[in-house]
C-alpha positions as a printed Julia matrix, in Angstrom:
702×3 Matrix{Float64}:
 33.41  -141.65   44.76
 30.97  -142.0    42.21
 27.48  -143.9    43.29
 24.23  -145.24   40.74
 21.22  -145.17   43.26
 17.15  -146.2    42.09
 14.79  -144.08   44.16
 12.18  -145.83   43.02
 10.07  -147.98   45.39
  8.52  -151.34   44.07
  5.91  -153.14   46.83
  7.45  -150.91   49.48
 10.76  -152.19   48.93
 13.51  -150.24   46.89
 17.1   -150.59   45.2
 20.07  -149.69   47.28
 22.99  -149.35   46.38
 26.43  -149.97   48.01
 30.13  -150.1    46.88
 32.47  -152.24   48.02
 35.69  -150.71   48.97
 37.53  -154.39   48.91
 36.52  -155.07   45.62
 35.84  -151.58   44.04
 32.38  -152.5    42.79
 28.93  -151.5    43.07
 26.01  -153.99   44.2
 22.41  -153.17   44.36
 20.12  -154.93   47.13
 16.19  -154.57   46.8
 15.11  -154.26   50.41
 12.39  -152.53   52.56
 13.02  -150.17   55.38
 12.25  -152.41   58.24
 15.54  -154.73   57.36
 17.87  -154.8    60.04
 21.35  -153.78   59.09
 22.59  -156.87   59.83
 20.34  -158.62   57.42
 21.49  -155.96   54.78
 24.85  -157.32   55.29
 24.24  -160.85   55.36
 22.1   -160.02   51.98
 25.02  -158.46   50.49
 28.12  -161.0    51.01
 25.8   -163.93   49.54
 25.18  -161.54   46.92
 29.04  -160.96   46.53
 29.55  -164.42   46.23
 33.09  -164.04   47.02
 35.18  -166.12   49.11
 36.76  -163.83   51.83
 36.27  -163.11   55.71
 33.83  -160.33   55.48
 33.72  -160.41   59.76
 35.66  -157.0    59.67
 33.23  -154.89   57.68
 30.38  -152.7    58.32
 28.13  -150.37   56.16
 29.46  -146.96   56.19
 27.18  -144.27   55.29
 29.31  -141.22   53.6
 26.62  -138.36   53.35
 25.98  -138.51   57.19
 29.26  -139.24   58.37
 27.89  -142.0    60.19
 28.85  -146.08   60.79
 26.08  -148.33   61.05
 27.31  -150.67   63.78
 24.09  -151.55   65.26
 22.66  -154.77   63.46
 19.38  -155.33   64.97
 18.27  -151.13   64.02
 16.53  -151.44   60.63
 17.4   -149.1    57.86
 13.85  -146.86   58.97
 15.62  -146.34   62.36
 18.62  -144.88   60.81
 17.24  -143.13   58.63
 18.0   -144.75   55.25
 16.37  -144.01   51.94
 16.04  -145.01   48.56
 18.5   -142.69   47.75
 21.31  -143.66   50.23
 25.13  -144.23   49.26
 26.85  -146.5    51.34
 30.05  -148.21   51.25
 30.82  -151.8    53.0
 34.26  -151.25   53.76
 36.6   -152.97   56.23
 36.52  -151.21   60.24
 40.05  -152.0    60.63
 42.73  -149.79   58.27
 46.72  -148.95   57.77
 47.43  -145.67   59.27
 50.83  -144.37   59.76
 50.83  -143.38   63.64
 53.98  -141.09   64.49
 55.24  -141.63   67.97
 56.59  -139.35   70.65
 59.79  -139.96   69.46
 59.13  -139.56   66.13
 58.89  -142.85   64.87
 56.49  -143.87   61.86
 54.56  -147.31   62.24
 52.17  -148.73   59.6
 49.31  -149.94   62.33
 45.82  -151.25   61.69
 43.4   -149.34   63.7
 40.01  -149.79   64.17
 38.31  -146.89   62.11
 34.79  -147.43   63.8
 35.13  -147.4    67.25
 35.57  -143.99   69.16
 38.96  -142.03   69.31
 39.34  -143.11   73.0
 38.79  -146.56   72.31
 41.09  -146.71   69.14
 44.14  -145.24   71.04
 43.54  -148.19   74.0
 44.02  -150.41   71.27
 46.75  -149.0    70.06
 48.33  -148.3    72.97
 47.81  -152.11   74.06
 49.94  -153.24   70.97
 52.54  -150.83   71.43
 53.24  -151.69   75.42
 52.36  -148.68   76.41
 50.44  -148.48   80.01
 47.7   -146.18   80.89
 46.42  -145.14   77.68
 44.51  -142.43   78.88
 46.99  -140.21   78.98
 47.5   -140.21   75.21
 45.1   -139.12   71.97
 45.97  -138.23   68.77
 46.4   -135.74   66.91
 46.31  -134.06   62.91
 49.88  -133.63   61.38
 50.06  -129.47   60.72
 52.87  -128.01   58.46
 54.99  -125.21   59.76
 53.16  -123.12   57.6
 49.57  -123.65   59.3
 50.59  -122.44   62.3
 50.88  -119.0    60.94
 46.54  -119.14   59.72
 43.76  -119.03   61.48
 43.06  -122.55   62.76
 39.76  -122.69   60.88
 41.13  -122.5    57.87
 43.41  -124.81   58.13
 40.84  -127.16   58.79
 38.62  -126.29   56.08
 41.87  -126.41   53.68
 42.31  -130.03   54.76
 38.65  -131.1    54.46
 39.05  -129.96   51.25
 41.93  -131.53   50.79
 41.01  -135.24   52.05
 37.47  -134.6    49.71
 39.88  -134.5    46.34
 41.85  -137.47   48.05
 38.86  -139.56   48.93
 38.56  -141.13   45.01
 39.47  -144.84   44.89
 42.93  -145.29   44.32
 44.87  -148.04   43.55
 44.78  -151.15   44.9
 47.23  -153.36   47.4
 48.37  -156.59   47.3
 45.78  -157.57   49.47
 42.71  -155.36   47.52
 42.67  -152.45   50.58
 42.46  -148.84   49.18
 45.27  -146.94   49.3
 45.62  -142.69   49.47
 48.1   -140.67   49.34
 46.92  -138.16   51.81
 48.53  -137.38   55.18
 51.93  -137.7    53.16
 54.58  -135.22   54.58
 56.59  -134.42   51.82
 56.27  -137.75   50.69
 58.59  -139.13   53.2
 57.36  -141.39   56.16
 59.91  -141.24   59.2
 62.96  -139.27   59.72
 64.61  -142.56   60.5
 66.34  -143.55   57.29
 64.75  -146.64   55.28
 62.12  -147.37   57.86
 58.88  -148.08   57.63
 58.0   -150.87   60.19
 54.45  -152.57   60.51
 52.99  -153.91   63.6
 51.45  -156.98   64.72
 47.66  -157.31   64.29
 44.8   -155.97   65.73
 44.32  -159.69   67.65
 47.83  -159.82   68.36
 49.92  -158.99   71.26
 53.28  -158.39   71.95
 55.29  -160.58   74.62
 57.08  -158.16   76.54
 59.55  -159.35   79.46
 60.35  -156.05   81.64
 63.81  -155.16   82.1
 65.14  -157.71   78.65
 68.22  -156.07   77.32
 67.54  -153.45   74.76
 69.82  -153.15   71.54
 68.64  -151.44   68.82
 70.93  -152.79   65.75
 68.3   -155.16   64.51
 66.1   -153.18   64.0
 67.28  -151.78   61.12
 66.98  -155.31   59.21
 63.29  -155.06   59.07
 61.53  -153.55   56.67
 58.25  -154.46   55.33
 55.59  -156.96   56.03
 55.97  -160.08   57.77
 53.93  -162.62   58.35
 52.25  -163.1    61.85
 53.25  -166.1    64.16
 56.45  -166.4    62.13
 59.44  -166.84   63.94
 60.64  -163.59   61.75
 57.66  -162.09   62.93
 58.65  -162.79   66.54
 61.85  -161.4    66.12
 60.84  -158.5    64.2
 58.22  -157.34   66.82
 61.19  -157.82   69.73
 63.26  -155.65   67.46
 60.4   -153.16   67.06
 59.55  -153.11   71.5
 63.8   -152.79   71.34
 63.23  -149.66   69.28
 60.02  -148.12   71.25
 61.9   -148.53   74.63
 65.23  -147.35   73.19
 65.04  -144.89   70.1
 67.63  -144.6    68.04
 68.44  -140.52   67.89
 67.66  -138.34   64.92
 69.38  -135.39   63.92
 67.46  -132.42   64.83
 67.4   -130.84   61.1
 65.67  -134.13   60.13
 63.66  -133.99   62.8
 62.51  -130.36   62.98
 59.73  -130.99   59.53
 58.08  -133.65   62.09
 57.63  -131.14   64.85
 55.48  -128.08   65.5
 57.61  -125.16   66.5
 55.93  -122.23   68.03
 57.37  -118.39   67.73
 54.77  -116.78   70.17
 51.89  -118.24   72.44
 49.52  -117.67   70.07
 50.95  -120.26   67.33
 51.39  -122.5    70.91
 47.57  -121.96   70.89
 47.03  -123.16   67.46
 49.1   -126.5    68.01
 46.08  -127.5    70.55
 43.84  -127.15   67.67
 45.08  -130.24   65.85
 43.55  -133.18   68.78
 40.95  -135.4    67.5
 37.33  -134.82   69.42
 38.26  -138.27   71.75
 34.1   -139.66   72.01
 33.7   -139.86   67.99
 35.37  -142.45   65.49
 38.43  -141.6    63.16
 36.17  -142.2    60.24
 33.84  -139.08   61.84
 36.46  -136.8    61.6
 37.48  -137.23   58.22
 40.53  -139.51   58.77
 41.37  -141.58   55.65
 43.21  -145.22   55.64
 46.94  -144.3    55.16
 46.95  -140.92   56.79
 49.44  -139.68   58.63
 48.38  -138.79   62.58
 50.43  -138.54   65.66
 49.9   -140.46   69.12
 51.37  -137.91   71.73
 50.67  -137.42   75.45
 48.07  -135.48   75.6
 47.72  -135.14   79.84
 50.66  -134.61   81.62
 49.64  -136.06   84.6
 51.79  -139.61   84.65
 50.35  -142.08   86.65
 52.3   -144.93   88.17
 55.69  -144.35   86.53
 57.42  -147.76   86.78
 60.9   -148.48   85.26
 59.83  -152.33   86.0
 56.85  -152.17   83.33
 57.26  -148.7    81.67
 60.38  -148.7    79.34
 58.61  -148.08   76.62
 56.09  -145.32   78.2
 59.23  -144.24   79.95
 61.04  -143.02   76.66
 58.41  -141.93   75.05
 57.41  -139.75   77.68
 61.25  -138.94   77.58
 61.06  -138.14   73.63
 58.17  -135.92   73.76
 60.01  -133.84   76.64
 63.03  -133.7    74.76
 61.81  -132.8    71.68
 59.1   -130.41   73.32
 62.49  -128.61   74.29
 65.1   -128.79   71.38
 61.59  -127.18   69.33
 61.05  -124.56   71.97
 57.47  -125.82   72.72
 58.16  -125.35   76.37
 60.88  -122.73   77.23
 63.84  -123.01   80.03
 66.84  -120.98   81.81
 70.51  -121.32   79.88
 71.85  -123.33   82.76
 68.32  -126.02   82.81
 69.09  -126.39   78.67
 72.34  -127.39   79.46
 71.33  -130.01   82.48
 68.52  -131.28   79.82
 71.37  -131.46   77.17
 73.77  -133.16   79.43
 71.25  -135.86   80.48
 70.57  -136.42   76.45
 73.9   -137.09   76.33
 74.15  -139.35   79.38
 71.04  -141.51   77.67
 72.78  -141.87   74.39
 75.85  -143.1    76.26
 74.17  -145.75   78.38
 71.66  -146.83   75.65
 74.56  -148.07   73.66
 75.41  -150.49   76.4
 73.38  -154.17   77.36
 70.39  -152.55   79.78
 71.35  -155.46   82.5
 74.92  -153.15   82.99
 73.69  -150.07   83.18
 71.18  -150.42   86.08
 70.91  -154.2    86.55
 67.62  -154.7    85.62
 68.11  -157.29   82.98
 67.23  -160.9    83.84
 70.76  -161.78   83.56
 71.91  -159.65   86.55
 68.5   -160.52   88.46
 68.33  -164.39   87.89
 64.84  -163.78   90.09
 63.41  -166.64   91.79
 59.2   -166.78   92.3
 60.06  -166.41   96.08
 61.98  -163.33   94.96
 59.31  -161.95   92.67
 56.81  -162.18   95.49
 59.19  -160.37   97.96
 59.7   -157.6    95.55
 55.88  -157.37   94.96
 55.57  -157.3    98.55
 57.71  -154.44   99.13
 56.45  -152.42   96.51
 53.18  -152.62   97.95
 54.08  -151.8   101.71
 56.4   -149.05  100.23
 52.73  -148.18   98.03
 50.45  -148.12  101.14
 53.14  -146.4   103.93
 53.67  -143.45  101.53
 56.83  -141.12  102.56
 57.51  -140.19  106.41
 56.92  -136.71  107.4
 59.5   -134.62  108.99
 58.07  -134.89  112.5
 56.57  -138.22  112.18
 56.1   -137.92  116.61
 53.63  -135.16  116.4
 51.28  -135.47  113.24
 49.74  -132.19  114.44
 52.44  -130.29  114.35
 52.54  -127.94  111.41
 56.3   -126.92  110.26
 57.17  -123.75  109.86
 59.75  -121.25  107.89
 61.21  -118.12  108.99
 64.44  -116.41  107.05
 65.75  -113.13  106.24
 65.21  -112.8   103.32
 63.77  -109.69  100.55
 60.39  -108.69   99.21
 59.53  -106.81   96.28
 56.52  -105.82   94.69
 56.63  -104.65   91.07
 54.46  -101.53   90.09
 54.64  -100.26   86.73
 57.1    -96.79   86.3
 58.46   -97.67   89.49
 62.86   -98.59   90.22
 63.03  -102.68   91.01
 63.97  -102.13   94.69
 64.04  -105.43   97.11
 63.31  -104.69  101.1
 64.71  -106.78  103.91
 61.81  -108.46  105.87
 61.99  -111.17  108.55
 59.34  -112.89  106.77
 57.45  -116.72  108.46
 55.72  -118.9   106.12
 53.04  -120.82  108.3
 49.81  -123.35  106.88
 49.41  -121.63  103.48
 49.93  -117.8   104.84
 53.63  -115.39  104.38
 53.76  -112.92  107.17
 56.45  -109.97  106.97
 57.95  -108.37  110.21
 60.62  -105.5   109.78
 62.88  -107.64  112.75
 63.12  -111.24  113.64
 61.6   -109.42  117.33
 58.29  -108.23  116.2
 57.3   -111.76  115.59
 54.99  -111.37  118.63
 53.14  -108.6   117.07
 51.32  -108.19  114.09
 53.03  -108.23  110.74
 53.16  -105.24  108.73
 51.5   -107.75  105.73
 50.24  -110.91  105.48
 49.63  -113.01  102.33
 47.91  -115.7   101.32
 49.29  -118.17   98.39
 46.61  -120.52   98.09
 45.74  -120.7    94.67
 48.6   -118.47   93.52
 51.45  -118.97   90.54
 54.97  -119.71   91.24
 57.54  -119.28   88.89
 61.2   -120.0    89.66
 63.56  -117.11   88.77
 66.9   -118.08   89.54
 70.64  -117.63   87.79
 73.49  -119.71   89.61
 76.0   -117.54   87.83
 74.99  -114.61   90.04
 73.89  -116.54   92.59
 70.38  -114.83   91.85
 67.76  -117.59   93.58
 64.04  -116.05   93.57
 60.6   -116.97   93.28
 57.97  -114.81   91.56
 54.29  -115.5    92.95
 51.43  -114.75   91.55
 48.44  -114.03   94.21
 44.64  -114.21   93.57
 43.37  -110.74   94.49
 40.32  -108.89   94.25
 41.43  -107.61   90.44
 43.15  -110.9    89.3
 46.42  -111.86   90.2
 48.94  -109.53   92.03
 52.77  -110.33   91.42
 55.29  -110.43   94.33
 58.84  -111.12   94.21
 61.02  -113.1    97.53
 64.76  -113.5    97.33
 67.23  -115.53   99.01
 70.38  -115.73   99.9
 71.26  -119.24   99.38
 70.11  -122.32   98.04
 68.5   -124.07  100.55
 66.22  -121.33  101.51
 65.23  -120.88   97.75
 64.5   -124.69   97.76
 62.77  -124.97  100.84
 60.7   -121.78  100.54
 59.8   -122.74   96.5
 58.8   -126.38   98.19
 56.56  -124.84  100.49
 55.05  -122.18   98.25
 54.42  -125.01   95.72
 52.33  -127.07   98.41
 50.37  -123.94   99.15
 49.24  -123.01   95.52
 47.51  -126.69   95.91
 46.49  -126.07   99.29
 48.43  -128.13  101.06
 51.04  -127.5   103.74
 54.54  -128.74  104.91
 52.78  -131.02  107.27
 51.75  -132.8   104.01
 54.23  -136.18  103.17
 55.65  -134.85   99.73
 57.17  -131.48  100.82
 60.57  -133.37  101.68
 60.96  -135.29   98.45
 59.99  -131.49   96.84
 62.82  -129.59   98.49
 65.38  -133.02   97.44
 64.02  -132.76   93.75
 65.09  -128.85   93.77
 68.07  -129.29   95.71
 69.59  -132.28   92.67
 67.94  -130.05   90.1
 70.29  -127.22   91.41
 72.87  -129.67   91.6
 72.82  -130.93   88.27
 73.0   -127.16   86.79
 76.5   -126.33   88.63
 78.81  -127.07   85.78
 81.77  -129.37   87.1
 85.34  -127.25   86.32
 86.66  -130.9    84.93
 84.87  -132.71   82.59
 85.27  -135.92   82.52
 84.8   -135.99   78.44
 86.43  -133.56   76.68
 84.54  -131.94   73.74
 87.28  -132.99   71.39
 85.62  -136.74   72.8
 82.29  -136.32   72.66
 82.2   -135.62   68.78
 77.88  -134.14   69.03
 76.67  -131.79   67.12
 74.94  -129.22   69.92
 71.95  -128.5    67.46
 71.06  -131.9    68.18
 70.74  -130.98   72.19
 70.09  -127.57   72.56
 67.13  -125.31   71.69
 67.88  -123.05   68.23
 67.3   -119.73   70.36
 70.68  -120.35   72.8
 72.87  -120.37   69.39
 72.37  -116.55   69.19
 74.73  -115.54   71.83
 76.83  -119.39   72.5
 79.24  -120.34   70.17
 79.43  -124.08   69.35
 82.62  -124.82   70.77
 81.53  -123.14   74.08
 77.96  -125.35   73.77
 79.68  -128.22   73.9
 81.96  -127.45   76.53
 79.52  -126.62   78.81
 77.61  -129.81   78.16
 80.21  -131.51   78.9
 80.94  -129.55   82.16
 77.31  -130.03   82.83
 77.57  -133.81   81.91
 80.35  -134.54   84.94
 77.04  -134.0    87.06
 75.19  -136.73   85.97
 77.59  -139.28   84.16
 76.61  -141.95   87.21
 73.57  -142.17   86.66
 71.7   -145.72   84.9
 69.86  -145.12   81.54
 66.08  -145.13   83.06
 67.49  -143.25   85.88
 68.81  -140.42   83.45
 65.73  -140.63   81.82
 63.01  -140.59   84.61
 65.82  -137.53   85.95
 64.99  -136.19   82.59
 61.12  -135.97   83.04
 61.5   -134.72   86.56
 63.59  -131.75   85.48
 60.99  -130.64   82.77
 58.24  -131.53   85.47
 59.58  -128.61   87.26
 59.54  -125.81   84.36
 57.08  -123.18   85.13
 55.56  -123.92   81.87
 55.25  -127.77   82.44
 52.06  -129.22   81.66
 49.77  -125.9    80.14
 47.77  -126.31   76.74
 47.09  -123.0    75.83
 43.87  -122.11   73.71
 43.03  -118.04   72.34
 39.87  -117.26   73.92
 37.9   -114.52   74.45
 35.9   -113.62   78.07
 32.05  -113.56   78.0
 31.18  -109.43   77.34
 35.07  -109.06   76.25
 35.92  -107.73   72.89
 39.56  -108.65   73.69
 41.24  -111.52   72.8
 43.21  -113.54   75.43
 44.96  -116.49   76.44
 43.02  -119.63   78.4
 45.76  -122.21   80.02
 44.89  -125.8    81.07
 46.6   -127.57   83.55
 46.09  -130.55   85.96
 45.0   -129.21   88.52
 44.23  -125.45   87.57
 42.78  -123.1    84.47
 44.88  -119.72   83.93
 43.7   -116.5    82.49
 46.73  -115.26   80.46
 47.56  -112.35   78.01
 48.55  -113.95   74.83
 51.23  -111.33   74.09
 53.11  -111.85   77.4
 51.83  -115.11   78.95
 51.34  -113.2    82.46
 48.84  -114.64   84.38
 45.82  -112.9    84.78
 43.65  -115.02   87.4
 43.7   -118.69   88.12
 41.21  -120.86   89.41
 41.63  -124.26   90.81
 39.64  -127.68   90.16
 39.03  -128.22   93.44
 36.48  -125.59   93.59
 34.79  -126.18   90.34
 31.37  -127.77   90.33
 30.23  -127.79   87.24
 31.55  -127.68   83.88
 29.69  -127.62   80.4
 29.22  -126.5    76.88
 26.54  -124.07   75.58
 26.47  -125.31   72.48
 24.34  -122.83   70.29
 26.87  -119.56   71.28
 29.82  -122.41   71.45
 31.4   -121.54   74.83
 32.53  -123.08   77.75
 30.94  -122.83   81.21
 32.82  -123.01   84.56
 31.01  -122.9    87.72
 33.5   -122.03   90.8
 32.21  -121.86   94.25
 32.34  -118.39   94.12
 31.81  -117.26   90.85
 30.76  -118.25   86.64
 33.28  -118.19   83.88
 32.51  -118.44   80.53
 34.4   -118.11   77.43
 34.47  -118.8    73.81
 37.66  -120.4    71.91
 38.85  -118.72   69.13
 40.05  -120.91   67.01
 39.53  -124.5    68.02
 36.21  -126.35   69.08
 34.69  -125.43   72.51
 34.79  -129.52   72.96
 38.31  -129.52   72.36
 38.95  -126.99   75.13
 36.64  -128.73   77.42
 37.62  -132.45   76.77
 40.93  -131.07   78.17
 39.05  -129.99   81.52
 37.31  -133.37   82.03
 40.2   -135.4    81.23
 42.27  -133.78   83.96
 39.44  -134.5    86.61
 38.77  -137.54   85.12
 42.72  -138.84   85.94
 42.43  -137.14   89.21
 39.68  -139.85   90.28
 42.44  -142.91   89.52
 43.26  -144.26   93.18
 46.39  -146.07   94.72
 44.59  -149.87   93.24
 47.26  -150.1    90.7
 44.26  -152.99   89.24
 41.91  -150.63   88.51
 40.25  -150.88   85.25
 39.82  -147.68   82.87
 36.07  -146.63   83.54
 35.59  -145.3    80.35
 32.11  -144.44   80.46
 32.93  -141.87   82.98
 35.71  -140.26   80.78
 33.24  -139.47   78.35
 30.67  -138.48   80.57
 33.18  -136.14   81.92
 34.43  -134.84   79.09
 31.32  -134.65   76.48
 30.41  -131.49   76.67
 27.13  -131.53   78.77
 26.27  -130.54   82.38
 28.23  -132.68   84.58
């Protein structure tokens, strides 16, 4: 953008010059350094002499990458010389926002504010609760996965630079750019391109109203707000957010990032925007493209009353997270996720007040009613779930089975051994008979703090669990077997609790061994289907990752979706659906961001995994875990800034490492968001405190 500045000073005041972005032109201002910015703006629209609402502006100051938002700081405060370039340009701008399930939406966002602050607002027009959980995030090509991180970055700086030139103007005088543009299509929904309500507006949502998803595709284009078209259109559009129509996966697949090896997982995590600065900061342009995705997978509150819409979407980033091989699964859990894809696409074709009777036809609620329901939820909300021996809260359960150990050493036969093995507080003991109990037991372990991975095959009735212990050298691998499936779901259960520290006493190790026990459930295909493939008419690319068509012929895909499908065909649409989220919930690789790193004094590159609750130490050829170390013992957590690594104080010992490829704050924002939504409590009023995000998540001692 081209700029005509006057350094000269004249009586200690000087010509500055600004460009406005509305109007494409130039104005010059004499001023002096101890003007206010506000007065610089009020200055400048009398200048302009122009007839338009200039409340949405500020001044924007290109060569620093900075907004000037504060009115009362005079130009000397910021910084401002003679030979300054700014540009009085409007905060809010169009960007095309891609949802979780892949849906493209024209939205005015507030360029100025912080990233944080720009995805409440979005969230808040979209009906999506709890807005924490999501951020955005740069659109990548298949191809950038395969560079270096870096530069891909620097590619697209350069990129947006060439594309930040005025272009040519809208119908109502806003800039528009052709960057962001993904092949120059917008949405792999055909002939959509749907706008939102305004910033100021909101959308009138009634929880439960009967979804249908045909009108939607009768909108197109801008309508005015307050309209009764408007109205409708912004029904169809909370129709279509709660209930998305399905895509074809080959459509799909340009929209999504699809990993080969944990390294290109790695350099996915590299595209999040830095949540504490503005979208203007980070080189976002109006009319880019940028995806809103769930960024912590740590779902608070999940209620199909008020959370349709978060419901799906949460939904729609598991399912695609799958069908792209983001997150990998067993044969038999494709085919359960495939079968409840199905099962969703079946009920969302029919009125939402059959399929589970939530609608307001089927509940004709009363206020007395209302308040009943409210009532229950919150005596259901502050009992919590019994405990298994609700007589004796002391009382500590306790496992004991036959069952067989094995501990893998490298150039060494896989060979299990028959223990009578007790799993007590958060400690496995081993006796070589069920009579040496009394005595001491030949080993004793304790999973605190450990990894559990589920390694089980219902076609050989294989049901294990591989553990991964903290030891003196990292983490040490052990192997326990079972013999059927109720001690593979009780002892997983248990184990589970452990790794957090908790034990069976605690009130969720029940509902833990039901959710493995349906999970199992759902995967035993039924030997009668109760829709034949010849009925279904699906294409299985559309429901099953691209790496199980290697050794599965289509035919026999779809059969055993089908046979997979008899499992679950009674279930509601948001039941299928929240059954959807629990099953991926459960994958061993559920809810890691992966980032290359390498240790402090360490040559060798590695992989660092964030979780909710935990950081992991991984190789990055493998994904083993190395060492893990658990939240609950960190007590501080910063950046160094001039070496750009990350500092983690345990209890008991210092880690420090530098990312590879992607900001140190990245990697660390992802740490202090996770504690951050571990301080949200039962008050399901509480507001977002989100001063203490960013203090937790800046970057500096905390």
């Amino acid at each position: 953008m081209a700029f005509v500045a006057d350094a000269g000073r004249v009586d200690g005041s000087w010509e500055l010059t600004i460009f406005v972005t509305d109007l494409q032109e130039e104005c010059r201002l004499r001023v002096k350094g101890d003007l206010h910015v506000g007065g610089v703006m009020l200055n400048l629209v009398q200048t302009l002499d122009v007839a338009q609402d200039w409340s949405d502006h500020a001044l924007w100051w290109p060569e620093h990458n900075m907004w000037l938002l504060r009115p009362r700081s005079t130009l000397d405060q910021y910084g401002v010389q003679a030979d300054a370039k700014l540009q009085f340009t409007p905060m809010h701008k169009n960007l095309r926002v891609q949802l979780p399930d892949l849906q493209v939406h024209n939205l005015r966002v507030d360029f100025s504010v912080k990233c944080f602050n720009a995805v409440i607002q979005l969230c808040k027009e979209l009906g999506i609760r709890h807005p924490e959980e999501l951020s955005l995030l740069r659109k990548w090509d298949r191809d950038d996965l395969k560079r270096v991180a870096k530069e891909v970055t620097k590619m697209k700086k350069k990129k947006d630079a060439g594309d930040a030139s005025p272009g040519p103007l809208s119908a109502n005088g806003t800039l528009h750019s052709s960057s962001g543009s993904i092949d120059g299509k917008l949405s792999p929904y055909p002939s959509r391109s749907p706008l939102g309500p305004s910033p100021t507006s909101t959308l009138v949502r009634s929880p439960g109203t009967s979804m249908s998803i045909s009108a939607y595709n009768t909108f197109n284009g801008m309508l005015s707000p307050g309209s009764m078209h408007s109205l409708s259109f912004e029904g169809a559009m909370e129709s279509s957010l709660a209930n998305s129509p399905p895509v074809p996966s080959k459509e799909a697949f340009q929209y999504l990032f699809r990993p080969k090896n944990f390294a290109e997982k790695a350099r996915m995590n590299c595209a999040w925007l830095d949540s504490s600065r503005s979208l203007m900061e980070q080189g976002v342009l109006e009319n880019d493209f940028i995806m809103l995705k769930f960024k912590y997978f740590n779902f608070y509150d999940l209620n199909p009353k008020y959370d349709a819409i978060r419901i799906n979407q949460i939904y729609e980033q598991a399912k695609w997270a799958l069908i792209s091989e983001e997150i990998d699964c067993t044969e038999e859990e494709m085919m359960v996720f495939a079968a409840l894809q199905f099962q969703i696409q079946l009920q969302s074709g029919l009125p939402q007040s059959e399929v589970d009777g939530s609608g307001p036809t089927s509940m004709n609620f009363t206020e007395t009613d209302e308040i009943g329901a409210a009532l229950s939820d919150l005596q259901s909300s502050l009992e919590g779930s019994s405990i298994s021996t609700p007589g004796d809260i002391t009382h500590i359960p306790e496992l004991a089975d036959e069952i067989r150990f094995f501990k893998p050493k490298k150039l060494t036969l896989k060979s299990y051994k028959r223990y009578w093995t007790t799993f007590k507080d958060t400690h496995i003991a081993f006796y070589r008979s069920r009579e040496e109990v009394s005595g001491p037991p030949i080993m004793r372990i304790n999973v605190r703090g450990c990894e559990t991975q589920p390694d089980v095959n219902l076609a050989t009735k294989k049901y294990a669990i591989k553990l991964f212990v903290p030891d003196s050298e990292g983490m040490s691998e052990i192997c326990l077997r079972f013999d059927t499936e109720q001690q593979y779901c009780h002892w997983m259960a248990a184990c589970r609790l452990a790794s957090k520290g908790r034990t069976m006493a605690d009130s969720s190790y029940e509902s833990e061994v039901t959710a493995l026990q349906n999970f199992l459930v759902m995967q035993h295909p039924s030997s009668a289907p109760v829709i034949t493939p010849s009925e279904a008419n699906i294409q299985p690319e559309d429901f099953i990752a691209p790496r199980f068509f290697k050794k599965i012929k289509s035919k026999q895909i779809v059969q055993r979706i089908m046979e997979a499908h008899a499992n679950v065909q009674e279930m509601g649409l948001v039941e299928a659906k929240m059954a959807y989220i629990k099953a991926w919930q459960s994958l061993p690789e559920f809810g890691i961001t992966y980032f290359r790193i390498r240790m402090a004094n360490s040559k060798k590159e590695e992989l660092m995994g964030v979780a909710s609750n935990r950081v992991i130490r991984m190789d990055l050829n493998t994904g083993d875990s190395i060492k893990t170390w658990r939240y609950n013992l960190l007590q501080t957590w910063h950046v160094n800034w001039e070496n750009e690594t990350v500092i983690l104080a345990f209890e008991d010992e210092k880690v420090t490492f530098a990312p590879i490829e992607c900001s140190c704050k990245t990697v660390h924002e992802f740490i202090g968001g996770y504690i951050f939504l571990s301080t949200r409590s039962q008050d399901k009023n509480q507001s977002l405190n989100e001063e203490l995000f960013h203090k937790l998540t800046g970057g500096w001692a905390s």
